[in-house]
N, CA and C atoms as an extended XYZ file, in Angstrom:
594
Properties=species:S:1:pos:R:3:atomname:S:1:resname:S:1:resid:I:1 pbc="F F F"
N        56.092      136.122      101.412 N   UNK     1
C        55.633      137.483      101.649 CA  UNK     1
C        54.133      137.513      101.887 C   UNK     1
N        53.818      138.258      102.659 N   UNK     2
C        52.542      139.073      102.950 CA  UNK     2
C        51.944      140.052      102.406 C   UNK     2
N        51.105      140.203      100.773 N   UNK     3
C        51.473      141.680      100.606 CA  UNK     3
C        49.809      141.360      100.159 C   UNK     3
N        49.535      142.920      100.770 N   UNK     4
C        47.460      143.321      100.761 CA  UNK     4
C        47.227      144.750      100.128 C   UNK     4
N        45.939      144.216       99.862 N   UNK     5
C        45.893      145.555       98.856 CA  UNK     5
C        44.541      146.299       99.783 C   UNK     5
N        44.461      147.876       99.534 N   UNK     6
C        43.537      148.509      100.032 CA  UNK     6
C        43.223      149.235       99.422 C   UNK     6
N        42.116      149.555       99.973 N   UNK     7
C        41.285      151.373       98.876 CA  UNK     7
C        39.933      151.963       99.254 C   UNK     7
N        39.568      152.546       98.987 N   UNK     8
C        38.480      152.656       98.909 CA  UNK     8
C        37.268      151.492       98.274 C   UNK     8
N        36.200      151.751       98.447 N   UNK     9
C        35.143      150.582       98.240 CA  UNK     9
C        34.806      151.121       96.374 C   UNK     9
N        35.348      150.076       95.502 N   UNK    10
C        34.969      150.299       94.273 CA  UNK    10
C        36.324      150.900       93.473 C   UNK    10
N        37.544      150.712       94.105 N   UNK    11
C        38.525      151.103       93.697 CA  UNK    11
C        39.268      150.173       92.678 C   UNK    11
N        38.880      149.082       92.716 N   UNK    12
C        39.417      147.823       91.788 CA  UNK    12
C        41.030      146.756       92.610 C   UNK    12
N        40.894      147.252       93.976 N   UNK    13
C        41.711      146.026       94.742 CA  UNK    13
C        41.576      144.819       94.398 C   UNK    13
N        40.548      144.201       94.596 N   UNK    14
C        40.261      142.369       94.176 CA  UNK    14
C        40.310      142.093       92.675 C   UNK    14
N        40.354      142.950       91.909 N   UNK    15
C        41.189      142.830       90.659 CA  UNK    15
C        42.522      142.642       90.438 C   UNK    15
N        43.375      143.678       91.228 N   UNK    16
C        44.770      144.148       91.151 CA  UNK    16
C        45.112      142.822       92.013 C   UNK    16
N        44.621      141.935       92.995 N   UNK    17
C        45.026      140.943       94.293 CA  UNK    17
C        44.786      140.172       93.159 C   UNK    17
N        44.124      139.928       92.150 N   UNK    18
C        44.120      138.460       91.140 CA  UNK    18
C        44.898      138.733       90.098 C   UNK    18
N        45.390      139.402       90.065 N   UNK    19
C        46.082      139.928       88.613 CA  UNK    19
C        47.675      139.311       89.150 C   UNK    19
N        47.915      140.100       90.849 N   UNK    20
C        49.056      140.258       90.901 CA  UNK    20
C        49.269      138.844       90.834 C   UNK    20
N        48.761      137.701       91.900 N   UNK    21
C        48.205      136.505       92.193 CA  UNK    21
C        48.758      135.265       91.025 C   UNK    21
N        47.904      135.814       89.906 N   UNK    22
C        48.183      135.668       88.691 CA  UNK    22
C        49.353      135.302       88.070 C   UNK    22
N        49.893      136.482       88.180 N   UNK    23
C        51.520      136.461       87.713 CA  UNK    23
C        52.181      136.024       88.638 C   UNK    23
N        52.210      136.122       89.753 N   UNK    24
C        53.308      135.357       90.531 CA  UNK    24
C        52.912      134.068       90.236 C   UNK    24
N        52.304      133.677       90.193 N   UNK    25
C        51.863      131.885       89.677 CA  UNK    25
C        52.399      131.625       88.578 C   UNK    25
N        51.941      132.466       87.317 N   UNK    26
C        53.077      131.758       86.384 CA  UNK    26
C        54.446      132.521       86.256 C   UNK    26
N        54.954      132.921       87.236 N   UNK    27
C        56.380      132.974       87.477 CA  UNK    27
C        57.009      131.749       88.303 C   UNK    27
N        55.811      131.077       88.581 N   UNK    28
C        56.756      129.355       89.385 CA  UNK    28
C        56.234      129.603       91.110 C   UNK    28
N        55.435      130.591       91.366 N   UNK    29
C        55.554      130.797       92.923 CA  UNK    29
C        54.330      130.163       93.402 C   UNK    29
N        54.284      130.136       94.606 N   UNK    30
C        53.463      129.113       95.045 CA  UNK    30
C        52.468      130.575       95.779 C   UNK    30
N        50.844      130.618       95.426 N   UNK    31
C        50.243      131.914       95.582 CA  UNK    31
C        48.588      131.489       96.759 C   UNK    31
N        48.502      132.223       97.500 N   UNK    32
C        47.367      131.858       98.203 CA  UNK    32
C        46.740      133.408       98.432 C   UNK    32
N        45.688      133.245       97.262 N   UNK    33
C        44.812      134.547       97.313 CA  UNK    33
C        43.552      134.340       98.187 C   UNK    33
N        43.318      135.475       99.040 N   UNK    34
C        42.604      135.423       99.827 CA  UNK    34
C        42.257      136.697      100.257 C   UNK    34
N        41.200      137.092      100.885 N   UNK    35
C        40.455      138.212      100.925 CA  UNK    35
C        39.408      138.617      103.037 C   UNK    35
N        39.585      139.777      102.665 N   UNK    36
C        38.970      140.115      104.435 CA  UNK    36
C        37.767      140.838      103.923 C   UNK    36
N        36.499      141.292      105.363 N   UNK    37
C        36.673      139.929      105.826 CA  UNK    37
C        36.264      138.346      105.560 C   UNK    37
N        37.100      137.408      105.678 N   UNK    38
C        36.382      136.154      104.900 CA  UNK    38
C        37.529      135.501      105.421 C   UNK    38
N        38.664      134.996      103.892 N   UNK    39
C        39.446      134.302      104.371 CA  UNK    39
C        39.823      132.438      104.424 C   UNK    39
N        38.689      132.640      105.681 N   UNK    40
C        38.563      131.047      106.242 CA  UNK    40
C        37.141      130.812      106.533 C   UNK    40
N        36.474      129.537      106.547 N   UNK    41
C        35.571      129.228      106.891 CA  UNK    41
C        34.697      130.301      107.987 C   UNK    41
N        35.112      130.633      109.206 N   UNK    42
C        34.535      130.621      110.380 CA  UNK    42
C        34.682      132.489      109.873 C   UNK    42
N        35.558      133.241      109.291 N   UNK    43
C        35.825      134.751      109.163 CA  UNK    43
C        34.788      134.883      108.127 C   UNK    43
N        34.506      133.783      107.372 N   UNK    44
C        33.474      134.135      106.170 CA  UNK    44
C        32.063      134.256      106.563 C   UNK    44
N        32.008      133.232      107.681 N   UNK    45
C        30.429      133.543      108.071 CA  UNK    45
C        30.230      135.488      109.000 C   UNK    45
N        31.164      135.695      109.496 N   UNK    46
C        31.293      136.916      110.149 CA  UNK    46
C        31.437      137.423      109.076 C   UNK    46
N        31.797      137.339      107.898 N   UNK    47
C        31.566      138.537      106.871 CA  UNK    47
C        30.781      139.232      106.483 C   UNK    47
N        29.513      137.855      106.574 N   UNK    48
C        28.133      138.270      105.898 CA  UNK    48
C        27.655      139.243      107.268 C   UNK    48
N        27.799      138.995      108.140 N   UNK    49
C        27.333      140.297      109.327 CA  UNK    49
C        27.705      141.466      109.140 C   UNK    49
N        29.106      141.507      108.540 N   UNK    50
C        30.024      142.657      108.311 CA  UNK    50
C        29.808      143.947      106.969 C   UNK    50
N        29.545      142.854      106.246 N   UNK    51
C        28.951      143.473      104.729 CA  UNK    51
C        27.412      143.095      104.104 C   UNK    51
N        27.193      142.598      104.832 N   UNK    52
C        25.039      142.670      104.270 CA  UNK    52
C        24.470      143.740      105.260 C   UNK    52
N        23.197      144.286      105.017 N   UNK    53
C        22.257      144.713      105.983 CA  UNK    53
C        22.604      146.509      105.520 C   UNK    53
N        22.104      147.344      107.016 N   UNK    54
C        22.030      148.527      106.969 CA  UNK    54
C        23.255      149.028      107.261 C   UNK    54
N        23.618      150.105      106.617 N   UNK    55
C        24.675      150.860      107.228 CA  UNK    55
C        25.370      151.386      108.446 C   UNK    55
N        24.096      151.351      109.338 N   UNK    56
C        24.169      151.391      111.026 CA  UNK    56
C        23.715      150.686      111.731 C   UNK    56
N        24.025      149.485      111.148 N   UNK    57
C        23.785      148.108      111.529 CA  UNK    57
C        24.488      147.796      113.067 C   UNK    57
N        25.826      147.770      113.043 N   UNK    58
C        26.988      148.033      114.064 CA  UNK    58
C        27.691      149.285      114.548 C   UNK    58
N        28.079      149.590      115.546 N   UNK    59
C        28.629      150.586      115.888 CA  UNK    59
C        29.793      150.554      115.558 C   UNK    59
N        30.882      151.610      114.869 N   UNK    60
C        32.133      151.345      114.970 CA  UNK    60
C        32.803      150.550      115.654 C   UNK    60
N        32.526      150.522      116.867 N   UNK    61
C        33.069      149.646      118.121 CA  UNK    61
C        32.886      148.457      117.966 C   UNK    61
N        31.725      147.846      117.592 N   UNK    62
C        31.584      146.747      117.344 CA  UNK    62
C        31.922      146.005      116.382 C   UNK    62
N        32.131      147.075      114.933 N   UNK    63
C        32.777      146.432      113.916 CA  UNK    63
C        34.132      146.079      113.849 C   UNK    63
N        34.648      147.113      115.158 N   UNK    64
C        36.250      146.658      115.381 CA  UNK    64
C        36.020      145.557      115.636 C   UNK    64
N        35.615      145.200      116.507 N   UNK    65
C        35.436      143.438      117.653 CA  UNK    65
C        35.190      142.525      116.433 C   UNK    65
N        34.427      142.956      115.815 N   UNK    66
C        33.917      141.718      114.383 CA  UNK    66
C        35.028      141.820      113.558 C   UNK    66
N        35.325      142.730      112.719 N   UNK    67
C        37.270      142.730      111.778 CA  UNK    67
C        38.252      141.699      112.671 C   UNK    67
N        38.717      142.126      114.188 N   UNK    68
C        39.896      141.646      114.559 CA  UNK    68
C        38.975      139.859      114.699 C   UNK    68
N        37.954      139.638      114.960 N   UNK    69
C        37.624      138.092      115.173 CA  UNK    69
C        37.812      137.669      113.771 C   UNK    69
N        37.464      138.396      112.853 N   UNK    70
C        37.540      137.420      111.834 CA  UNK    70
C        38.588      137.450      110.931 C   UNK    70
N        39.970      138.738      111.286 N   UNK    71
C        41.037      138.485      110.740 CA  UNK    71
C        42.048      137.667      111.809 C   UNK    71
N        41.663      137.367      113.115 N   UNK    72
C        42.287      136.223      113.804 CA  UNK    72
C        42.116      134.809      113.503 C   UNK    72
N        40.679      134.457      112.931 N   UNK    73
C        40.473      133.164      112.543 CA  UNK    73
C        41.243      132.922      111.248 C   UNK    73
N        41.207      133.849      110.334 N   UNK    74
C        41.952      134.231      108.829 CA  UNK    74
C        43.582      134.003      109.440 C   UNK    74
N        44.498      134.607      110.359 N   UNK    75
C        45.343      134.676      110.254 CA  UNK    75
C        45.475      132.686      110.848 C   UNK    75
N        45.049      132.107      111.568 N   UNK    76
C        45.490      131.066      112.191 CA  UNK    76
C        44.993      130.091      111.233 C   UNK    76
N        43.765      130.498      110.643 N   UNK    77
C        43.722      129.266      109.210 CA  UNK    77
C        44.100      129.037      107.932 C   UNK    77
N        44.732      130.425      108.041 N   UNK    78
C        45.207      130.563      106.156 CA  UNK    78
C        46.105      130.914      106.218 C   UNK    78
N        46.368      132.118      106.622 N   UNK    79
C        47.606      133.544      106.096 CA  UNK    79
C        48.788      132.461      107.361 C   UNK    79
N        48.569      132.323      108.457 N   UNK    80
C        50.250      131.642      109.082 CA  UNK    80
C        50.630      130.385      109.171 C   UNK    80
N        49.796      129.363      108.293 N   UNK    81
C        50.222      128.076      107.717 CA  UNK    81
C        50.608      128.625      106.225 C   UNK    81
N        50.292      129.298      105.470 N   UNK    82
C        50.495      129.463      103.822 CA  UNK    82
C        51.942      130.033      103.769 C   UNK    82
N        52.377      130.989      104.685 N   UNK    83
C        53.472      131.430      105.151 CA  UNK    83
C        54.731      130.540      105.404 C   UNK    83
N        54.401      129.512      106.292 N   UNK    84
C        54.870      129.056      106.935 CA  UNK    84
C        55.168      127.385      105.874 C   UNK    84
N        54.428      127.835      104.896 N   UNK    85
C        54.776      126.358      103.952 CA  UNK    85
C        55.717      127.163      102.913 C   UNK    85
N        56.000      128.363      102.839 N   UNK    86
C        56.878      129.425      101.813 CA  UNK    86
C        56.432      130.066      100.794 C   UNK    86
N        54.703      129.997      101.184 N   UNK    87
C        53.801      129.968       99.723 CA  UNK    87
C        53.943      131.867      100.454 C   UNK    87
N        53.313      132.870       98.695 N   UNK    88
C        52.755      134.086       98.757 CA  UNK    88
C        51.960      134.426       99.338 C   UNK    88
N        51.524      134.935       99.796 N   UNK    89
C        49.774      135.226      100.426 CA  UNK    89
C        49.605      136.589       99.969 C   UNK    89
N        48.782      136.788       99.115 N   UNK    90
C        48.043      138.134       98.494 CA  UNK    90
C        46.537      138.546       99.055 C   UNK    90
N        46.507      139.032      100.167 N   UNK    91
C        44.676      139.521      100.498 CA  UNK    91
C        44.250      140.731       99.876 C   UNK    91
N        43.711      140.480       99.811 N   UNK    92
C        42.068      141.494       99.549 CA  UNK    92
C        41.202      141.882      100.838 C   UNK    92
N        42.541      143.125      101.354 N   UNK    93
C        42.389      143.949      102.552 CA  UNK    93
C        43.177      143.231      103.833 C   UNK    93
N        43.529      143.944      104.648 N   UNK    94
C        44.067      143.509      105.860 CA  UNK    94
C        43.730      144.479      106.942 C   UNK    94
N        44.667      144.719      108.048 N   UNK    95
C        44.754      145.462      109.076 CA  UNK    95
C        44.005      147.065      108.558 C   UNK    95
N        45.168      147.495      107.586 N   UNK    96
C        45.070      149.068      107.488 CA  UNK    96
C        43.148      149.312      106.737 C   UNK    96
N        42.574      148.384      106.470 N   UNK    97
C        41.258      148.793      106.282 CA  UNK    97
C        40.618      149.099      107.613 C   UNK    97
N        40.630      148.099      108.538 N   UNK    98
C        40.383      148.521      109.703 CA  UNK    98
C        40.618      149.871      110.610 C   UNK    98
N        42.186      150.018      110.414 N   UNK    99
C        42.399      151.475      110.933 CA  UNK    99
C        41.805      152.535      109.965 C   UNK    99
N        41.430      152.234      108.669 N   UNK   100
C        41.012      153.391      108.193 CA  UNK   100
C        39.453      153.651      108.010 C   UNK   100
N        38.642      152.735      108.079 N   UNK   101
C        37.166      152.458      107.891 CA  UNK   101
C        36.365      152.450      109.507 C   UNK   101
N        37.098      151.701      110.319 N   UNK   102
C        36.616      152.344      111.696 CA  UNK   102
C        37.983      153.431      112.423 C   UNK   102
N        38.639      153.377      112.168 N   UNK   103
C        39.515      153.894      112.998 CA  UNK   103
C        39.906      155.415      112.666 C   UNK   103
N        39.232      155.985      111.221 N   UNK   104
C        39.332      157.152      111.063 CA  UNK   104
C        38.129      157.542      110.467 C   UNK   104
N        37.709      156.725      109.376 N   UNK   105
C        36.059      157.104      108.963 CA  UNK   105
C        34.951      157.316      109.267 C   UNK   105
N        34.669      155.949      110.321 N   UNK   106
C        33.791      155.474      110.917 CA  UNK   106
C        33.405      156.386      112.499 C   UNK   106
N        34.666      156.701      113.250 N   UNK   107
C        34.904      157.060      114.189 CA  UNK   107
C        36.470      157.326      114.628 C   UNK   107
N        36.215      157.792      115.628 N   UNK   108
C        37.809      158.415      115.924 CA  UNK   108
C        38.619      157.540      116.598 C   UNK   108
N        38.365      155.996      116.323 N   UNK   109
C        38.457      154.802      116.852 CA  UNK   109
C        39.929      154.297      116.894 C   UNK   109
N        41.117      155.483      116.771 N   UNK   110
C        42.032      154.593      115.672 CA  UNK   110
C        43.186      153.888      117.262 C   UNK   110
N        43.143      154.330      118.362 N   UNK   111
C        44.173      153.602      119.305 CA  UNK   111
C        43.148      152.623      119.650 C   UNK   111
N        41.894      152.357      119.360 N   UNK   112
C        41.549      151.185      119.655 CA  UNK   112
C        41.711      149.813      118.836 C   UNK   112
N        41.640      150.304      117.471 N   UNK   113
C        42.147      149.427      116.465 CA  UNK   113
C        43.640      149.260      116.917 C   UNK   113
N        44.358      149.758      116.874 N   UNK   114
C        45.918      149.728      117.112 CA  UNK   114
C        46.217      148.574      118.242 C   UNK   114
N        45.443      148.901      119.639 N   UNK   115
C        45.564      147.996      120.615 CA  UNK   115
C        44.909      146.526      120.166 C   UNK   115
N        43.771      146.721      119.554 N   UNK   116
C        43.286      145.580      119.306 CA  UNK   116
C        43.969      144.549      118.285 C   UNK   116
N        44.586      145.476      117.311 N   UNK   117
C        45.837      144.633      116.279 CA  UNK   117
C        47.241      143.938      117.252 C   UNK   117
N        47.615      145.004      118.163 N   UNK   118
C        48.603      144.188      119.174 CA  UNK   118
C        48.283      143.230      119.817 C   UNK   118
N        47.268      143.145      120.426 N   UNK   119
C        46.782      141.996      121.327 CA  UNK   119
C        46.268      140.555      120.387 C   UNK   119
N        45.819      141.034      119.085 N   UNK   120
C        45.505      139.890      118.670 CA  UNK   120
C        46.136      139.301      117.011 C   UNK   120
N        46.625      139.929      116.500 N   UNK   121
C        47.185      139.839      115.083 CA  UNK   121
C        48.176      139.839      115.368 C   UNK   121
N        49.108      141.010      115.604 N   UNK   122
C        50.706      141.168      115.767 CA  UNK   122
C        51.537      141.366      114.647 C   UNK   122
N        50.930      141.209      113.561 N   UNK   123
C        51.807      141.042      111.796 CA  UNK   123
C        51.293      142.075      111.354 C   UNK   123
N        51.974      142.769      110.284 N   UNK   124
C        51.678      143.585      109.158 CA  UNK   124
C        52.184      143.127      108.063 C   UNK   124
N        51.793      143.444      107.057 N   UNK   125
C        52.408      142.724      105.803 CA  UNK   125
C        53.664      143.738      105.258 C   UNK   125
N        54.212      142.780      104.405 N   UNK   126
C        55.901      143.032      104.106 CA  UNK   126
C        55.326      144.410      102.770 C   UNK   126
N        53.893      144.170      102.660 N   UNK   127
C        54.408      145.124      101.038 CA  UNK   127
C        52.562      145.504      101.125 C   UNK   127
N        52.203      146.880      101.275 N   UNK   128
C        50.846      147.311      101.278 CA  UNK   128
C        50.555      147.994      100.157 C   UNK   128
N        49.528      147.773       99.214 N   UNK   129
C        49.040      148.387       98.078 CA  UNK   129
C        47.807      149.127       97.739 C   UNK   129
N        47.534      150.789       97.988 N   UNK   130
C        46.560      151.051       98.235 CA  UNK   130
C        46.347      151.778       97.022 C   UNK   130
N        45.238      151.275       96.462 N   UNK   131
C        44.531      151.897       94.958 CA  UNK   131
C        43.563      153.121       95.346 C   UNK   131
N        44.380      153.895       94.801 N   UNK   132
C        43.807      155.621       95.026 CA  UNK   132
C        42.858      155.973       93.722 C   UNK   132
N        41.786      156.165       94.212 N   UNK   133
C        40.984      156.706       92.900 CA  UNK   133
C        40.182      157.728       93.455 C   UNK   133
N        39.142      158.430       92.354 N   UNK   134
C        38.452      159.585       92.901 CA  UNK   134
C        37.015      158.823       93.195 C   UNK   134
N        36.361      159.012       95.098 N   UNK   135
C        35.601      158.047       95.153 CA  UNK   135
C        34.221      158.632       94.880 C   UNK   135
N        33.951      159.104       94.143 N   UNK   136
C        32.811      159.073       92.940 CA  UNK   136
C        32.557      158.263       92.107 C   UNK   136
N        34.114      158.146       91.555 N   UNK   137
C        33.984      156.782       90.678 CA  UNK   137
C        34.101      155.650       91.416 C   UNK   137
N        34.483      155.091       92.501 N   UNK   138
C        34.491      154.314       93.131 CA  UNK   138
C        33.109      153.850       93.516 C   UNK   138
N        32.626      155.399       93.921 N   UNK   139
C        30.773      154.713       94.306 CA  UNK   139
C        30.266      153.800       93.351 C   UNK   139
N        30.270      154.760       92.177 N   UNK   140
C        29.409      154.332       90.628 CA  UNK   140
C        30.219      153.095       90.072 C   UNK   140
N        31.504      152.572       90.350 N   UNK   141
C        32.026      151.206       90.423 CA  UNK   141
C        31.280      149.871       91.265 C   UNK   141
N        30.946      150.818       92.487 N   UNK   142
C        30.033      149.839       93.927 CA  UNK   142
C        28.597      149.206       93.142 C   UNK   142
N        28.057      150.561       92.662 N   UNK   143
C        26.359      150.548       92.289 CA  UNK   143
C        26.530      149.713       91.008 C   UNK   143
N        27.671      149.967       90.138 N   UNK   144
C        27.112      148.962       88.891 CA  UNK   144
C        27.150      147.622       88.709 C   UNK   144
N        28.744      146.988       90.280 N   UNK   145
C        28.666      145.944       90.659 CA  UNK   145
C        27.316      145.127       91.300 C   UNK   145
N        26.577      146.266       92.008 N   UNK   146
C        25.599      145.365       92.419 CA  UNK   146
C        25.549      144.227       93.776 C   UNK   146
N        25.096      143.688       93.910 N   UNK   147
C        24.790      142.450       95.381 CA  UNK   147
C        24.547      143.158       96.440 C   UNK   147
N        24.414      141.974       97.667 N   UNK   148
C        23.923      142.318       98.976 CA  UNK   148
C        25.287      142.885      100.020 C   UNK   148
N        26.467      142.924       99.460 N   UNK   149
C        27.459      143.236       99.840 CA  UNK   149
C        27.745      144.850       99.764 C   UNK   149
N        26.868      145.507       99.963 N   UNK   150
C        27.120      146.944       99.789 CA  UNK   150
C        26.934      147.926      100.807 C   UNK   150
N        27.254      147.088      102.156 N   UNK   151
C        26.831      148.426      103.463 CA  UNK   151
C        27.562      149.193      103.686 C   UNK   151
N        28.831      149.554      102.981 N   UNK   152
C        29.587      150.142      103.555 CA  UNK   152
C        29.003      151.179      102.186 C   UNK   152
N        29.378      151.050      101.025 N   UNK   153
C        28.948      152.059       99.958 CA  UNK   153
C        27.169      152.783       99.897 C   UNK   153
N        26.670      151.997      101.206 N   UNK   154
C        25.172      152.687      101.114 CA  UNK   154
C        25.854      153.753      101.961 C   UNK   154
N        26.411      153.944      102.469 N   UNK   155
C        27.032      155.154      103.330 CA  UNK   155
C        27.245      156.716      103.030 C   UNK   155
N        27.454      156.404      101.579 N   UNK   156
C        27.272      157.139      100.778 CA  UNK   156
C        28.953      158.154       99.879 C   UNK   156
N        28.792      159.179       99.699 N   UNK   157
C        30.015      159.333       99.158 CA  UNK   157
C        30.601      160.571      100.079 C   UNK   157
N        30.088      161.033      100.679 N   UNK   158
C        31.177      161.846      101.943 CA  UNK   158
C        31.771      160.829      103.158 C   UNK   158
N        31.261      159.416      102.847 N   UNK   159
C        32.173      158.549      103.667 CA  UNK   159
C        33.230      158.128      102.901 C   UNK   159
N        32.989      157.829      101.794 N   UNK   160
C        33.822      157.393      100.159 CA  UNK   160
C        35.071      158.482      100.185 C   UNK   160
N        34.666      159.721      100.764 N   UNK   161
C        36.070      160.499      100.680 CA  UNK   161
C        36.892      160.475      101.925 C   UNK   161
N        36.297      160.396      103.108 N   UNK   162
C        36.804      160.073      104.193 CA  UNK   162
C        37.603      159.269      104.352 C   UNK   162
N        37.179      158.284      103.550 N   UNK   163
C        37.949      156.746      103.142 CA  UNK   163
C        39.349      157.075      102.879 C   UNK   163
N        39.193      157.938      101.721 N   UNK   164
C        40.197      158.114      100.522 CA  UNK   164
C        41.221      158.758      101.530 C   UNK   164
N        41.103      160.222      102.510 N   UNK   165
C        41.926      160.715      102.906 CA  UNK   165
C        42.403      159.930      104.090 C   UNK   165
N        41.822      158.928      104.278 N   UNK   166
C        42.536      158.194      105.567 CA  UNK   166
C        43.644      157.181      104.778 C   UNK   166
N        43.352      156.790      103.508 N   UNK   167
C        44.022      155.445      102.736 CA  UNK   167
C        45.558      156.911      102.566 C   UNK   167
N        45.027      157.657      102.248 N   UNK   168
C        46.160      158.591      101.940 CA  UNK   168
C        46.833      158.912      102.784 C   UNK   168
N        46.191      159.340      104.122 N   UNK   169
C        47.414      159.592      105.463 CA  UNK   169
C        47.939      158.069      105.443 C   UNK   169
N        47.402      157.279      105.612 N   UNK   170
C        47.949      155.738      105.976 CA  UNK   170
C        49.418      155.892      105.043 C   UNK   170
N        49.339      155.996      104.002 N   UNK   171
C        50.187      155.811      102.915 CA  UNK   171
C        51.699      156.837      103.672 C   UNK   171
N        51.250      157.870      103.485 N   UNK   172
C        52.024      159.027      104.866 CA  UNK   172
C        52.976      158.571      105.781 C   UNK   172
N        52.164      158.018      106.694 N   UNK   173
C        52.228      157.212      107.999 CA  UNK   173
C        53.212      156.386      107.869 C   UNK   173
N        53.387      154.793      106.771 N   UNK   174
C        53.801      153.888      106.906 CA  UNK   174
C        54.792      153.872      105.431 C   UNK   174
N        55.698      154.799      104.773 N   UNK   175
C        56.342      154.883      103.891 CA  UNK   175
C        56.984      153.619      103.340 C   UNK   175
N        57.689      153.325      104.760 N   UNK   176
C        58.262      152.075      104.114 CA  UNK   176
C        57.754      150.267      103.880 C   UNK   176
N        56.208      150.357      104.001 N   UNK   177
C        55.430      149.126      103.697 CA  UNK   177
C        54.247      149.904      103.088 C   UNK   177
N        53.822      150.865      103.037 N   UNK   178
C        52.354      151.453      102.409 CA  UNK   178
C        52.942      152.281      101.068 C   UNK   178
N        52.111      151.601       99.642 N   UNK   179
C        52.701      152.377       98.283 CA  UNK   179
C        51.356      152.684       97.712 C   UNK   179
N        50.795      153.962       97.517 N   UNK   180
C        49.863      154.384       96.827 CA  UNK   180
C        49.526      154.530       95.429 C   UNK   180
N        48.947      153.574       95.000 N   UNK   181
C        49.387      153.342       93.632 CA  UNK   181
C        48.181      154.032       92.572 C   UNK   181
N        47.971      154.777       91.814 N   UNK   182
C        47.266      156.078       91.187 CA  UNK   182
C        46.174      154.534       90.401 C   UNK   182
N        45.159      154.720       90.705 N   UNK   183
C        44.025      153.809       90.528 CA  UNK   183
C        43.518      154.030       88.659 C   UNK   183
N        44.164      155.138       88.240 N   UNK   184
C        43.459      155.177       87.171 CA  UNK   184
C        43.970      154.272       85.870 C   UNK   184
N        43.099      154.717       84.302 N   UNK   185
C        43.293      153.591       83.461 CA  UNK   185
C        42.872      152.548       83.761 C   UNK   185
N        43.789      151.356       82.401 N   UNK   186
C        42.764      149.926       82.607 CA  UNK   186
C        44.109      149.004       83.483 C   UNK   186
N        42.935      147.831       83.985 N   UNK   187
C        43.067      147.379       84.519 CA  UNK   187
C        45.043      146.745       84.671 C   UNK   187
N        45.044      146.706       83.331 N   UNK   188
C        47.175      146.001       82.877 CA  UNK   188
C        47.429      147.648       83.855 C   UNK   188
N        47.113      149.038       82.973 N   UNK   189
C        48.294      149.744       83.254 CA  UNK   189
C        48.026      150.019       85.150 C   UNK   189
N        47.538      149.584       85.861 N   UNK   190
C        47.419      149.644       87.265 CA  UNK   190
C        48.478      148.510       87.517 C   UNK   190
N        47.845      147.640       86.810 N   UNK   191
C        49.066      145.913       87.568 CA  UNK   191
C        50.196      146.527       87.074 C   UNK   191
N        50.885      146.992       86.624 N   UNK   192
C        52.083      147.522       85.632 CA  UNK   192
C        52.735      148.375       86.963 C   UNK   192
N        52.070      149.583       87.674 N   UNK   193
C        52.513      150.146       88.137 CA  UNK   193
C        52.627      149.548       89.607 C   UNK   193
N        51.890      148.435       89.838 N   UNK   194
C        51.956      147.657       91.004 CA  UNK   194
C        53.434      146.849       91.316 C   UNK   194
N        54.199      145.974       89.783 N   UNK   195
C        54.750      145.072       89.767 CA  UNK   195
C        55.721      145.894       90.097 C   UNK   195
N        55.877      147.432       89.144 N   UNK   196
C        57.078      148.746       89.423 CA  UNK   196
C        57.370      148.351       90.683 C   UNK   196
N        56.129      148.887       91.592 N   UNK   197
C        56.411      149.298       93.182 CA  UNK   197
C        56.831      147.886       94.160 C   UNK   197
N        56.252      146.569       93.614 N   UNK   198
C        56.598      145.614       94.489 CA  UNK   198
C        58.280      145.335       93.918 C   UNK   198
């Protein structure tokens, strides 16, 4: 299986992707956690373009072109050999960040993402997990984390909600692979309601 988690920025995804990760490992399964954009060698150096610097660093447009390059290098070096050996693959973000961060947040970008996922990805994952929280707290999650990884949360928090209502139509949209899973509490009772839904 293919299954990615999404959210807003500061929602606690790359927690819930090691937790789940986690347990499928000591259930006997064979687990390859991995994260966008990054991934693989060559998607990781495009990351740091993607997430350091100013907030209007790139144009929507361009950040599409940078996501699909570096979830194409991700998909041909990690995610469709890990697959293809019978192992899990758990990311930390996929496609639907893209449609929702440029393709509805960012700009009204979203049949360009769409075309650009056909022409070059082609997969969606079997099981999507999007951690819904209120993104206030999500900001003040961003700021207390800290690093140079914060261009998307310098954006501020009327993008933080934009976010939220696009992760929420997404959820809408794709019923039978997108499960919105209520972000609040600690960290177990989120994985708890994750393991429910997978």
């Amino acid at each position: 299986m293919l299954i990615s988690f999404e959210g807003i920025d500061g929602c606690g995804k790359s927690t819930q992707a090691r937790l789940l990760a986690e347990a499928l490992r000591a259930e006997g399964r064979e687990v390859v956690l991995t994260r966008e954009p990054g991934g693989s060698p060559g998607a990781e150096e495009i990351r740091r373009l993607l997430v350091e610097g100013a907030g209007e660093r790139w144009s929507p447009e361009t950040e599409c072109l940078l996501f699909t390059a570096a979830r194409r290098d991700h998909l041909e070096r990690t995610i469709r050999p890990a697959l293809a050996a019978g192992h899990t693959v758990v990311t930390d973000r996929f496609a639907d960040s893209t449609r929702v961060y440029q393709g509805a947040a960012r700009g009204d970008l979203r049949d360009l993402v769409d075309r650009l996922h056909g022409l070059m990805i082609g997969i969606e994952p079997d099981r999507s997990f999007v951690i819904d929280i209120d993104p206030a707290t999500g900001l003040q999650r961003g700021a207390a984390r800290g690093g140079a990884e914060d261009r998307f949360e310098s954006l501020g928090l009327g993008f933080q909600e934009r976010l939220a209502t696009g992760f929420r139509a997404l959820a809408r949209e794709y019923p039978d692979r997108v499960r919105l899973i209520d972000g609040r509490g600690t960290p177990d009772q989120v994985a708890a309601r994750i393991r429910a839904a997978l």
